[in-house]
N, C-alpha and C positions, 0 to 999 in steps of 0.2 A: 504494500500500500504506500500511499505518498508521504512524504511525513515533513508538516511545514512547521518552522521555529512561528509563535504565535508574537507578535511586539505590538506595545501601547501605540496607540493609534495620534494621539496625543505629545507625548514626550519620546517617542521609537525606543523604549525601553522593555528589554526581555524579561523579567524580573514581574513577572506576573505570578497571580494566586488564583486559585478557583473561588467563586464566591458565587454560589446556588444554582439556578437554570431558568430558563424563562422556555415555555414549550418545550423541552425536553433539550433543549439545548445547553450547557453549559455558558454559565458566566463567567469573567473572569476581571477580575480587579487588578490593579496597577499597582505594583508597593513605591514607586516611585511618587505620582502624581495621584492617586488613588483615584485615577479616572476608571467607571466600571462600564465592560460593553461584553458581547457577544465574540469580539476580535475578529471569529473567522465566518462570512456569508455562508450559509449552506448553500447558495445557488452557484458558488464554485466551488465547494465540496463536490458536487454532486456532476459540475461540468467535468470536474477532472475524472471523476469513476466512470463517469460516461462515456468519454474518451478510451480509458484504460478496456470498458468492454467493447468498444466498436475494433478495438484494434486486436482484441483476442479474437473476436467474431471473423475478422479476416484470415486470422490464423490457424480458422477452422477449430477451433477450444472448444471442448462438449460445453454445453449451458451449463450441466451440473458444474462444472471445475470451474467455472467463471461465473456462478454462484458461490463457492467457497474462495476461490483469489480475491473476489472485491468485497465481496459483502450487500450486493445488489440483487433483492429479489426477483426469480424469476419470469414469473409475467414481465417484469420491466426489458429482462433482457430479451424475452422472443419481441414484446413491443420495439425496442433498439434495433432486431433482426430485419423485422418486416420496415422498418424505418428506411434502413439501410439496401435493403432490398430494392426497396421500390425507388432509391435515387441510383441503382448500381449504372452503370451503361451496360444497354444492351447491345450485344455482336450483331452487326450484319450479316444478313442471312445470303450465303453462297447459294444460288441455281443449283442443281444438280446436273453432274454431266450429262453429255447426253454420248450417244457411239456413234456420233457422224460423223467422226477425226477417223477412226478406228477402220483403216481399209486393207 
C-alpha cells in the first residue's frame, strides 16, 4: 500500500497526534500549532487505490488478490473493470481472406 508522511497543513510540521475521528475518519492535531484537521482527503486516498487497481486489472490480477493487495471491495473493482473496459480501444477488424490470390 502507499504510505504518505501526514504534515500540518498550517505550520508543514510532522509532529502530529491523533485526536478522535469525524465519520470514521481519523483526526489529527498539531503538537506544534495545535491546529486540528482531517490532514489527508479521502478523495485521494481512494484516487490512489484506484489507480493501484486499474493497473493490477491490466496485469491480469485475479479480483480476489486485488481484493487483498489494496483493501478495495469487490463490487468496486468489477465496477473499475467494466469502467475500464468500456474506454479500452477497440482493434480493427481485418476482412477475412479470401483464395482468389491462391492459383
Amino acid at each position: 500500500m502507499l504510505q504518505t508522511t501526514l504534515t500540518c497543513g498550517k505550520c508543514s510540521s510532522a509532529d502530529l497526534r491523533k485526536n478522535g475521528s469525524r465519520h470514521g475518519q481519523p483526526k489529527y492535531q498539531c503538537k506544534a500549532c495545535r491546529h486540528q484537521a482531517l490532514f489527508e482527503p479521502a478523495a485521494a486516498r481512494k484516487a490512489a487505490q484506484y489507480a493501484q487497481v486499474e493497473k493490477l486489472l491490466v496485469e491480469r490480477v485475479s479480483q480476489r488478490a486485488i481484493v487483498r493487495l489494496t483493501g478495495v471491495a469487490r463490487p468496486t473493482i468489477v465496477k473499475l473493470a467494466k469502467k475500464s473496459a468500456d474506454h479500452a480501444p477497440v482493434a480493427p477488424q481485418t476482412p477475412p481472406a479470401t483464395g482468389a490470390g491462391v492459383g
